[in-house]
C-alpha angles and dihedrals in degrees: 000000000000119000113201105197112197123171140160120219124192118203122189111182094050141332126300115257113185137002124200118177120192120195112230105319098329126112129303114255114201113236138214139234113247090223099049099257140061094222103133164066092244129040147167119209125179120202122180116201119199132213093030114162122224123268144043121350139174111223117193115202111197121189134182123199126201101270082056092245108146137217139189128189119176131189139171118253136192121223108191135194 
């Protein structure tokens, strides 16, 4: 199974510069703007990650802005058949 991470992420003390997700403990896969270019405060990024099995997974989104603080949000996913 496929997994399609989207997400939108606000900065407000300078630009993102770079997004990573990881699905449960496994590695970090580097993930790209929608629009081409992480130049701003705001951004959307869409990641699909192939040979997911079905269930419940934990998905961690990191992100670092331009002034390298860094952020991490996690939440719990579902991936159906």
């Amino acid at each position: 199974m496929a997994f399609d991470a989207n997400a939108d992420e606000r900065d407000t003390r300078g630009f993102i510069t770079r997004a990573q997700v990881a699905l449960d403990d496994g590695s970090w896969f580097v993930a790209a703007p929608d629009d081409g270019l992480w130049d701003d405060g705001e951004e959307s990024f869409t990641l699909l990650l192939e040979g997911v099995p079905p269930g419940e997974h934990l998905v961690r989104v990191r992100f670092v802005d331009s002034l390298g603080n860094p952020a991490l949000v996690t939440r719990t996913a579902r991936v159906g058949r």
